[in-house]
PyMOL Python script that loads the backbone (N, CA, C, O; Angstrom):
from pymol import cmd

cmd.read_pdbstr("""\
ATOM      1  N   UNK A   1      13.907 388.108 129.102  1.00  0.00           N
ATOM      2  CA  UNK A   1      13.262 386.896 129.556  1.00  0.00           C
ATOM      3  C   UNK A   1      11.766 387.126 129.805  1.00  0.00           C
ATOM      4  O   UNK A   1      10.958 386.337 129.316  1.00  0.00           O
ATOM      5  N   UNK A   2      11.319 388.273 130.615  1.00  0.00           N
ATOM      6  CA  UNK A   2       9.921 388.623 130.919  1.00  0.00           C
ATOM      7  C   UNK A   2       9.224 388.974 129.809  1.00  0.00           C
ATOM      8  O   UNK A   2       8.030 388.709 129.948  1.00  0.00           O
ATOM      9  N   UNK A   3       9.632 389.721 128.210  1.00  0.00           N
ATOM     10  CA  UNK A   3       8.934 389.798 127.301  1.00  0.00           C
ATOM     11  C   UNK A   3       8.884 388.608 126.703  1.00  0.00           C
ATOM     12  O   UNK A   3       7.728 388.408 126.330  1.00  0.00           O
ATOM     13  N   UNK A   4       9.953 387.278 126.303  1.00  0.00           N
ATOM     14  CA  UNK A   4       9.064 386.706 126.110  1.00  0.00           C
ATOM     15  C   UNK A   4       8.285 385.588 126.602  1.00  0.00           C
ATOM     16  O   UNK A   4       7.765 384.757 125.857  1.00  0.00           O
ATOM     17  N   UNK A   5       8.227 385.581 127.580  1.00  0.00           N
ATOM     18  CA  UNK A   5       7.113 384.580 128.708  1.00  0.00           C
ATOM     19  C   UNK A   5       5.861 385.409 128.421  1.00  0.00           C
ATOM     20  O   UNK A   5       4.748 384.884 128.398  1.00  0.00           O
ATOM     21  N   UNK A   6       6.056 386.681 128.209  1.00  0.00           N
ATOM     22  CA  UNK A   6       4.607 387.495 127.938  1.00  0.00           C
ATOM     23  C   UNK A   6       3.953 387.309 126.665  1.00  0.00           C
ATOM     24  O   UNK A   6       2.735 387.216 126.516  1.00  0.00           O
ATOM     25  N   UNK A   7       4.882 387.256 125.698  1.00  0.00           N
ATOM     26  CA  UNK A   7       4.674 386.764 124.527  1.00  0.00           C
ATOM     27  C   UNK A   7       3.856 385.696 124.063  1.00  0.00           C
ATOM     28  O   UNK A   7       2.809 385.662 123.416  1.00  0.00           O
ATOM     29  N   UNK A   8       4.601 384.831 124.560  1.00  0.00           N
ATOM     30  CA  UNK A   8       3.884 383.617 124.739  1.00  0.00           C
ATOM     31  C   UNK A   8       2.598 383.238 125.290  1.00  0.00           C
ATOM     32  O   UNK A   8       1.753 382.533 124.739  1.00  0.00           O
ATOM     33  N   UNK A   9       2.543 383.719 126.306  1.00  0.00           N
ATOM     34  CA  UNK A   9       1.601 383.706 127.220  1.00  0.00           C
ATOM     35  C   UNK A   9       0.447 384.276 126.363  1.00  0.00           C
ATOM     36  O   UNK A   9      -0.536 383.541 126.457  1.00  0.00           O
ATOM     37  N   UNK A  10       0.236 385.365 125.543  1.00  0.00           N
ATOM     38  CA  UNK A  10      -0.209 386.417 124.575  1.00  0.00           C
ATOM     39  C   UNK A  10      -0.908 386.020 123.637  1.00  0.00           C
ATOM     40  O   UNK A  10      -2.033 386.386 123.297  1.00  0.00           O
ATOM     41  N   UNK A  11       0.123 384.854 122.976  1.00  0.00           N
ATOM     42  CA  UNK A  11      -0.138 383.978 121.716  1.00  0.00           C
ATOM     43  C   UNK A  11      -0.965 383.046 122.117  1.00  0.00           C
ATOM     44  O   UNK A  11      -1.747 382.724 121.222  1.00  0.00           O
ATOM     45  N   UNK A  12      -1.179 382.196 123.607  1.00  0.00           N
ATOM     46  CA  UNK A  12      -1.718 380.975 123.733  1.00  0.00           C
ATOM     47  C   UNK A  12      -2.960 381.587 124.377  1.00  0.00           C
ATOM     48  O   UNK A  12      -4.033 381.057 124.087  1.00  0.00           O
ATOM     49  N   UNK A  13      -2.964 382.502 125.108  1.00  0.00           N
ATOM     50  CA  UNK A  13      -4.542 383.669 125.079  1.00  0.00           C
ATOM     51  C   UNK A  13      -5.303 383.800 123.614  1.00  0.00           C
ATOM     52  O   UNK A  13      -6.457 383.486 123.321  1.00  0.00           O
ATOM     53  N   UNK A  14      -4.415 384.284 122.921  1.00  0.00           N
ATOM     54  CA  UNK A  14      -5.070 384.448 121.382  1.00  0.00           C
ATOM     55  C   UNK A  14      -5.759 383.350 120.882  1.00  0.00           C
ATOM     56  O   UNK A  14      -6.949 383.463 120.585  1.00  0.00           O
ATOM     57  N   UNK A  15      -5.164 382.308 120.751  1.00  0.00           N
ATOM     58  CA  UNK A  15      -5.277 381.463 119.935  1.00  0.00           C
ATOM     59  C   UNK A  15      -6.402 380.281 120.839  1.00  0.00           C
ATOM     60  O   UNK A  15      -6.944 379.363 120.222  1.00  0.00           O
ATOM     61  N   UNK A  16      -6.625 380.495 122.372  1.00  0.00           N
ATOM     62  CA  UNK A  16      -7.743 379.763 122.602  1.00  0.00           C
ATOM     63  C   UNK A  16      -8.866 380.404 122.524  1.00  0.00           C
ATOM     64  O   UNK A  16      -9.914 379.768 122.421  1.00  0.00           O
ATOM     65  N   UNK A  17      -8.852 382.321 122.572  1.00  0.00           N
ATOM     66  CA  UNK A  17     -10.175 382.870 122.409  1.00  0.00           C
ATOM     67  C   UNK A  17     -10.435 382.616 120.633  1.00  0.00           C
ATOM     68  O   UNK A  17     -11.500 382.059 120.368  1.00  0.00           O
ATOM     69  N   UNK A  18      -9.638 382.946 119.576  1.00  0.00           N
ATOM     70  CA  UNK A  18      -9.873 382.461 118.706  1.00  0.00           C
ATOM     71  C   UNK A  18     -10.610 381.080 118.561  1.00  0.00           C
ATOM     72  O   UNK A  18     -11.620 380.986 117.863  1.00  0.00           O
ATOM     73  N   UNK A  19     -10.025 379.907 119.305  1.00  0.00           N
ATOM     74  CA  UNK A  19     -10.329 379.055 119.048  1.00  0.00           C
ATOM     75  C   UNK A  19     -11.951 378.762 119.265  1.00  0.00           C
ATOM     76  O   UNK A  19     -12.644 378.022 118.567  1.00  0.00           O
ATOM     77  N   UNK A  20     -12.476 379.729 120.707  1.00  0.00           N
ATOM     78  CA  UNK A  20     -13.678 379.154 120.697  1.00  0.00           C
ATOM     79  C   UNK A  20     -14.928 380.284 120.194  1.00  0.00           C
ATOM     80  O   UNK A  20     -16.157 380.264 120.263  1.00  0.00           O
ATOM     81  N   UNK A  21     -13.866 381.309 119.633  1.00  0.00           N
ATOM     82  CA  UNK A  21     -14.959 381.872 118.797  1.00  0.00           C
ATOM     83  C   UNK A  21     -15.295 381.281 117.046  1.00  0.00           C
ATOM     84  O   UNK A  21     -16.291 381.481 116.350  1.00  0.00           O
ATOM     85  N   UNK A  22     -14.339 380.699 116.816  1.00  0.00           N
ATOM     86  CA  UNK A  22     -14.802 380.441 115.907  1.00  0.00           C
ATOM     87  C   UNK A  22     -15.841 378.656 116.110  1.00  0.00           C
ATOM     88  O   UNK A  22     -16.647 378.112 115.355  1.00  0.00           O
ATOM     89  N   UNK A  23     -15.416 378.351 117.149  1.00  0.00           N
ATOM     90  CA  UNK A  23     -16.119 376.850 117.686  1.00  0.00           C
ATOM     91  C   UNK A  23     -18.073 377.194 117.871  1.00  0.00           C
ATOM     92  O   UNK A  23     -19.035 376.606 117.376  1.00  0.00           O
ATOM     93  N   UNK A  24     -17.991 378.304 118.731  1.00  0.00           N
ATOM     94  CA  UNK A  24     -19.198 378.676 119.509  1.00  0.00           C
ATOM     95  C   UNK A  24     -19.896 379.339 117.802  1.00  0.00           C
ATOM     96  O   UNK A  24     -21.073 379.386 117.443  1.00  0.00           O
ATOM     97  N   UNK A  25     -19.447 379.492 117.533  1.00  0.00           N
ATOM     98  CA  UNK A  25     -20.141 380.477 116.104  1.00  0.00           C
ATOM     99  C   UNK A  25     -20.726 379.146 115.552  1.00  0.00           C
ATOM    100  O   UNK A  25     -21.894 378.758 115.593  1.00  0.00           O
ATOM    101  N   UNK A  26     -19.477 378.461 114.955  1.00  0.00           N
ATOM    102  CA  UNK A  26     -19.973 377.333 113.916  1.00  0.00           C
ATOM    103  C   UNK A  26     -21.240 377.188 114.510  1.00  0.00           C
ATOM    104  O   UNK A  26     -22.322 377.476 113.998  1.00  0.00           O
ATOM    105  N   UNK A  27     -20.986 376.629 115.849  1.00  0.00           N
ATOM    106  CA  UNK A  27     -21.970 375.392 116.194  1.00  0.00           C
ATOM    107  C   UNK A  27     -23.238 375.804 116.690  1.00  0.00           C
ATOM    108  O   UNK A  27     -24.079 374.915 116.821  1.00  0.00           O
ATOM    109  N   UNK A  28     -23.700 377.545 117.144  1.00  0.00           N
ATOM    110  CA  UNK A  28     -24.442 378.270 117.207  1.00  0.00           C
ATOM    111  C   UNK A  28     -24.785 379.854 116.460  1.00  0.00           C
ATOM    112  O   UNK A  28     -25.209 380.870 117.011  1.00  0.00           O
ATOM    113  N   UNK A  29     -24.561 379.712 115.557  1.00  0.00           N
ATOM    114  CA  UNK A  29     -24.859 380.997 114.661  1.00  0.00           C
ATOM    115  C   UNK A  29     -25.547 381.573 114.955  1.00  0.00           C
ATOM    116  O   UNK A  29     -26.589 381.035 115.332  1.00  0.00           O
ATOM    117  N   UNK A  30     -25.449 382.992 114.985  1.00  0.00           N
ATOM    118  CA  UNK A  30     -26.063 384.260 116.633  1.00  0.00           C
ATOM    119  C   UNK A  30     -27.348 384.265 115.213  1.00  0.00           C
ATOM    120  O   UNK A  30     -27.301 383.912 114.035  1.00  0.00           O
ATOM    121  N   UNK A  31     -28.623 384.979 116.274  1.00  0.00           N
ATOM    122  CA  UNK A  31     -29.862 384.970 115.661  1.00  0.00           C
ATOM    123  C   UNK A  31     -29.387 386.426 114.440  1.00  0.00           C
ATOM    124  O   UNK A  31     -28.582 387.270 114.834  1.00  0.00           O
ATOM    125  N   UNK A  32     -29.869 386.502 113.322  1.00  0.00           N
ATOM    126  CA  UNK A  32     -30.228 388.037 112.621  1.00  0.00           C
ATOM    127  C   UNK A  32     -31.199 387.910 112.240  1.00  0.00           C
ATOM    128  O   UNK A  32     -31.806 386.869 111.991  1.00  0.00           O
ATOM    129  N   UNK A  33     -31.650 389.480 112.081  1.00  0.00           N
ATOM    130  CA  UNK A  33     -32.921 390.152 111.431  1.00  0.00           C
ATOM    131  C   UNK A  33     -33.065 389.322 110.318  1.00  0.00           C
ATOM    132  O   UNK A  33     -32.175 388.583 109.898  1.00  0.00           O
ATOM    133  N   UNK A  34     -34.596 389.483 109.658  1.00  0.00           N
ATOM    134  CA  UNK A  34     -34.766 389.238 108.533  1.00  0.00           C
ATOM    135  C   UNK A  34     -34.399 389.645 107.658  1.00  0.00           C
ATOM    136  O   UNK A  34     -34.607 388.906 106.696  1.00  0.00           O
ATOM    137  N   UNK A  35     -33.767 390.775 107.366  1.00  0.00           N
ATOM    138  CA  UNK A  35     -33.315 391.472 105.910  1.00  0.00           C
ATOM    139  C   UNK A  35     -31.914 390.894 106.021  1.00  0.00           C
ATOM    140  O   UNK A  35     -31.595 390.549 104.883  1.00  0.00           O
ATOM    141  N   UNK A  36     -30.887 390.621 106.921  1.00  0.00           N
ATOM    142  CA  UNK A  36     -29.943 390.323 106.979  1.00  0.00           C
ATOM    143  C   UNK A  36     -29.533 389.033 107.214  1.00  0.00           C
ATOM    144  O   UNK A  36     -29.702 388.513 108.318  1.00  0.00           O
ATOM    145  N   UNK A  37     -28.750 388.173 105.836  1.00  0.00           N
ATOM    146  CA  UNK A  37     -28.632 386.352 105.998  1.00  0.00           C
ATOM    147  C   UNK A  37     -27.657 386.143 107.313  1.00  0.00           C
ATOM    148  O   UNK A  37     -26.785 386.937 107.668  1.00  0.00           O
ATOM    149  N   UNK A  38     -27.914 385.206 107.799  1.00  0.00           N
ATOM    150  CA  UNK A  38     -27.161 384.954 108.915  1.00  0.00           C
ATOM    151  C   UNK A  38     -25.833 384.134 108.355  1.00  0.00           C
ATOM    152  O   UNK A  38     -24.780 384.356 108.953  1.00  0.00           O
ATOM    153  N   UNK A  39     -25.817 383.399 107.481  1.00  0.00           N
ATOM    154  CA  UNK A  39     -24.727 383.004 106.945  1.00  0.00           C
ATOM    155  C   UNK A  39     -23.347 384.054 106.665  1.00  0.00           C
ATOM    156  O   UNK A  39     -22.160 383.732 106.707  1.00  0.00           O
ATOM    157  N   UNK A  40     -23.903 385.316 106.389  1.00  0.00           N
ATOM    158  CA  UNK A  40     -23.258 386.708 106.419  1.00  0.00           C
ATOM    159  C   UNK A  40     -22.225 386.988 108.244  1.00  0.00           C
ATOM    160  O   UNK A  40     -21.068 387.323 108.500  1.00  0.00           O
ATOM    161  N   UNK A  41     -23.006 386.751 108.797  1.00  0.00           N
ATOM    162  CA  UNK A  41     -22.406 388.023 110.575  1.00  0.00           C
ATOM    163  C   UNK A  41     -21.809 385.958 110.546  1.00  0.00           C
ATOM    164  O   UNK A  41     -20.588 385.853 110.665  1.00  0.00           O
ATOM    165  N   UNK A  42     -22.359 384.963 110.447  1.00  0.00           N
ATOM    166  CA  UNK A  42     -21.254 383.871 110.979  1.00  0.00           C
ATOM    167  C   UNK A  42     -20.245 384.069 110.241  1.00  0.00           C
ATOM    168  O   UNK A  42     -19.271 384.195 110.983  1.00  0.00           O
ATOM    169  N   UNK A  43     -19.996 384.151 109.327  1.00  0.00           N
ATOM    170  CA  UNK A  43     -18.684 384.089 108.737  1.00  0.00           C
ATOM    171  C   UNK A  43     -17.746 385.114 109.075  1.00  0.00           C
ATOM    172  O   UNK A  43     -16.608 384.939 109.511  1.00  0.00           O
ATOM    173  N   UNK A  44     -18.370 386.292 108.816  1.00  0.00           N
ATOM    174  CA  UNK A  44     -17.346 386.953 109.808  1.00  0.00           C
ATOM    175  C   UNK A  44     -16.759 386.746 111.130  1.00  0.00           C
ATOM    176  O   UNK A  44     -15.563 387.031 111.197  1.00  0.00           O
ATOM    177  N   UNK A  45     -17.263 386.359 112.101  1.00  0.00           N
ATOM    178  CA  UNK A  45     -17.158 386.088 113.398  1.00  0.00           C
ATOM    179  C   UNK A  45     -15.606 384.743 113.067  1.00  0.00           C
ATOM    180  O   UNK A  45     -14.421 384.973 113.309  1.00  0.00           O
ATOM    181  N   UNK A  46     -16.239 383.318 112.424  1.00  0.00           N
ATOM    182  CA  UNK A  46     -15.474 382.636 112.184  1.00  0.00           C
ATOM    183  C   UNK A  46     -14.302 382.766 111.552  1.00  0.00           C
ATOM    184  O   UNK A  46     -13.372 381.972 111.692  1.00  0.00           O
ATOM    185  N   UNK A  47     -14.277 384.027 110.638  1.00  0.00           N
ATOM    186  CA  UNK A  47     -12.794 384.268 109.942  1.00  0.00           C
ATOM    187  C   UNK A  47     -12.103 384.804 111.044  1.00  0.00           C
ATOM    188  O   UNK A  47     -10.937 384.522 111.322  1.00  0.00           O
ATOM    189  N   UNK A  48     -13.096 385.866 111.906  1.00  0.00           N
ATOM    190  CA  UNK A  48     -12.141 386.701 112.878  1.00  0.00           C
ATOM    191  C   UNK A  48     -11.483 385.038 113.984  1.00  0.00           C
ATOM    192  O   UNK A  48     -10.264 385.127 114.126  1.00  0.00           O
ATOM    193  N   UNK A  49     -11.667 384.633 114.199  1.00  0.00           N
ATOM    194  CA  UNK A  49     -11.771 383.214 114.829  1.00  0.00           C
ATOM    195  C   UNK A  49     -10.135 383.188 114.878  1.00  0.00           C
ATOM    196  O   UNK A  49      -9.264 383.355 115.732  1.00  0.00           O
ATOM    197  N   UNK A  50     -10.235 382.776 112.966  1.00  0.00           N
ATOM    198  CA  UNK A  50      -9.085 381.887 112.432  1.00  0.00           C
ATOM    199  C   UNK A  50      -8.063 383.315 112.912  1.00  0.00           C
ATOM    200  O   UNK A  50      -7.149 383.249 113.734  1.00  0.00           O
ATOM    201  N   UNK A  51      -8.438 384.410 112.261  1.00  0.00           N
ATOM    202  CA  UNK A  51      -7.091 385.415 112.419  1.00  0.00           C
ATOM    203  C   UNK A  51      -7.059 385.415 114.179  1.00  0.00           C
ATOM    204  O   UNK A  51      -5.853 385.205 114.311  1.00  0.00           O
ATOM    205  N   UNK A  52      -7.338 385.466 114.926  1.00  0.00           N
ATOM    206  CA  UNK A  52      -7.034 385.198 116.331  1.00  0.00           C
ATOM    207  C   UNK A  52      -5.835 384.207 116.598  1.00  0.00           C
ATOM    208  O   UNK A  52      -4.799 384.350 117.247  1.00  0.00           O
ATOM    209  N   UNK A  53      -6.355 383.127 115.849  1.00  0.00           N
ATOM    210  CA  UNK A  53      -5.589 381.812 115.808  1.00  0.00           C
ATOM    211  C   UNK A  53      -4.529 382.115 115.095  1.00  0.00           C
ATOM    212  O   UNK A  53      -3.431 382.115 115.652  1.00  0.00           O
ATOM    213  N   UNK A  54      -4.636 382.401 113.859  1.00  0.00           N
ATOM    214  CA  UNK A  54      -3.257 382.554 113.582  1.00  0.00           C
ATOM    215  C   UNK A  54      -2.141 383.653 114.250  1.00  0.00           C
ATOM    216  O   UNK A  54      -0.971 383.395 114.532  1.00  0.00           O
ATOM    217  N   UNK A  55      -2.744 384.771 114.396  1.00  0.00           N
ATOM    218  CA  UNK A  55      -1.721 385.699 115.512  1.00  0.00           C
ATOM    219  C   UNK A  55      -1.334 385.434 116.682  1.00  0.00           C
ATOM    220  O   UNK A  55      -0.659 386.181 117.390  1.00  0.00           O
ATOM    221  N   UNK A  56      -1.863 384.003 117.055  1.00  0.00           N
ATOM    222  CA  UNK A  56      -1.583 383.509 118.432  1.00  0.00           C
ATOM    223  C   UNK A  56      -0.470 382.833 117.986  1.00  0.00           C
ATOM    224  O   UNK A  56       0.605 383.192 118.467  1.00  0.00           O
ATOM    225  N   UNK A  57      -0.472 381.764 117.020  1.00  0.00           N
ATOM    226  CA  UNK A  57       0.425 380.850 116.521  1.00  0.00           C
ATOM    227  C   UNK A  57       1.649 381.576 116.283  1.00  0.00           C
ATOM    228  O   UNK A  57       2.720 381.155 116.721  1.00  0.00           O
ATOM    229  N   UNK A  58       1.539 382.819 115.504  1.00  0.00           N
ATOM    230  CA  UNK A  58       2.382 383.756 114.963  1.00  0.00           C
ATOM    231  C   UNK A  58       3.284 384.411 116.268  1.00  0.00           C
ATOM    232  O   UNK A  58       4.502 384.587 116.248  1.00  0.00           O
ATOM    233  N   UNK A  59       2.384 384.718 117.381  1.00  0.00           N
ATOM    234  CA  UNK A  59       3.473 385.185 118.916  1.00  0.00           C
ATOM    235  C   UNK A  59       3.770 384.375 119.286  1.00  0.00           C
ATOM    236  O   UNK A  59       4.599 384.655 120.152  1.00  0.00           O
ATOM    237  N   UNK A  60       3.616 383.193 119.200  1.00  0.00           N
ATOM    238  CA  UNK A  60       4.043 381.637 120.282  1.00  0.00           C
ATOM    239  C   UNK A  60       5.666 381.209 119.500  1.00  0.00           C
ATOM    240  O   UNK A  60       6.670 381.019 120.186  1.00  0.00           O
ATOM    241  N   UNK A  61       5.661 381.105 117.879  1.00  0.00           N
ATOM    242  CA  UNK A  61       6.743 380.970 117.366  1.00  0.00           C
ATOM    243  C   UNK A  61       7.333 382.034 117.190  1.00  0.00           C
ATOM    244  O   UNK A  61       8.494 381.796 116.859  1.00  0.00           O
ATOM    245  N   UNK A  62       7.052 383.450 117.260  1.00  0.00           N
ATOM    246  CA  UNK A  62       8.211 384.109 117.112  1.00  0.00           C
ATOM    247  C   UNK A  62       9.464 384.575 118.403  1.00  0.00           C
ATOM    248  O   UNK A  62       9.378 384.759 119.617  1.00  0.00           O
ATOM    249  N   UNK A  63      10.681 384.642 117.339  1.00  0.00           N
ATOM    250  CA  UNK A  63      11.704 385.221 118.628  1.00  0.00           C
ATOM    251  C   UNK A  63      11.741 385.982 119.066  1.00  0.00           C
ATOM    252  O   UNK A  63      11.242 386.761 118.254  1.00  0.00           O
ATOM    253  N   UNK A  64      12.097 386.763 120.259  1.00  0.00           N
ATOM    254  CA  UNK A  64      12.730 388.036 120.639  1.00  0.00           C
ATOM    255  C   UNK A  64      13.888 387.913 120.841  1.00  0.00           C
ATOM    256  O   UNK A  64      14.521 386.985 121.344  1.00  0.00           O
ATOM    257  N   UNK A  65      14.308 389.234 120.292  1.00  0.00           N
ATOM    258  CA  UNK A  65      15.306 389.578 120.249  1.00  0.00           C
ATOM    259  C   UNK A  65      15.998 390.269 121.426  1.00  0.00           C
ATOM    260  O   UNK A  65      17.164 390.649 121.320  1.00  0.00           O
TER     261      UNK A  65
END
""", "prot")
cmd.dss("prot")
cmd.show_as("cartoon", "prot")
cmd.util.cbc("prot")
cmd.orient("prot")
């Protein structure tokens, strides 16, 4: 019972830090150097976002056994 309330709990942590990293990125794209496009470090940030989100989604529906 206590693993999965933790679980859960785990998944819906995940999936709101996901959520506002990929929110805070979009909508403020961190400053970079000149040699380096900034379109580059946002996208990363925002994919890591989505995989947050989805591994949250992914502990919230799965069972334990």
């Amino acid at each position: 019972m206590g693993l999965t309330i933790a679980e859960k709990f785990f998944g819906l942590i995940a999936v709101i830090i996901g959520a506002l990293t990929a929110y805070y990125t979009y909508v403020s794209p961190p400053d970079s150097p000149p040699a380096v496009p900034s379109g580059w470090l946002s996208s990363i940030f925002i994919t890591a976002g989505f995989v947050l989100i989805g591994i949250g989604v992914f502990l919230m529906l799965a069972k334990v056994e």
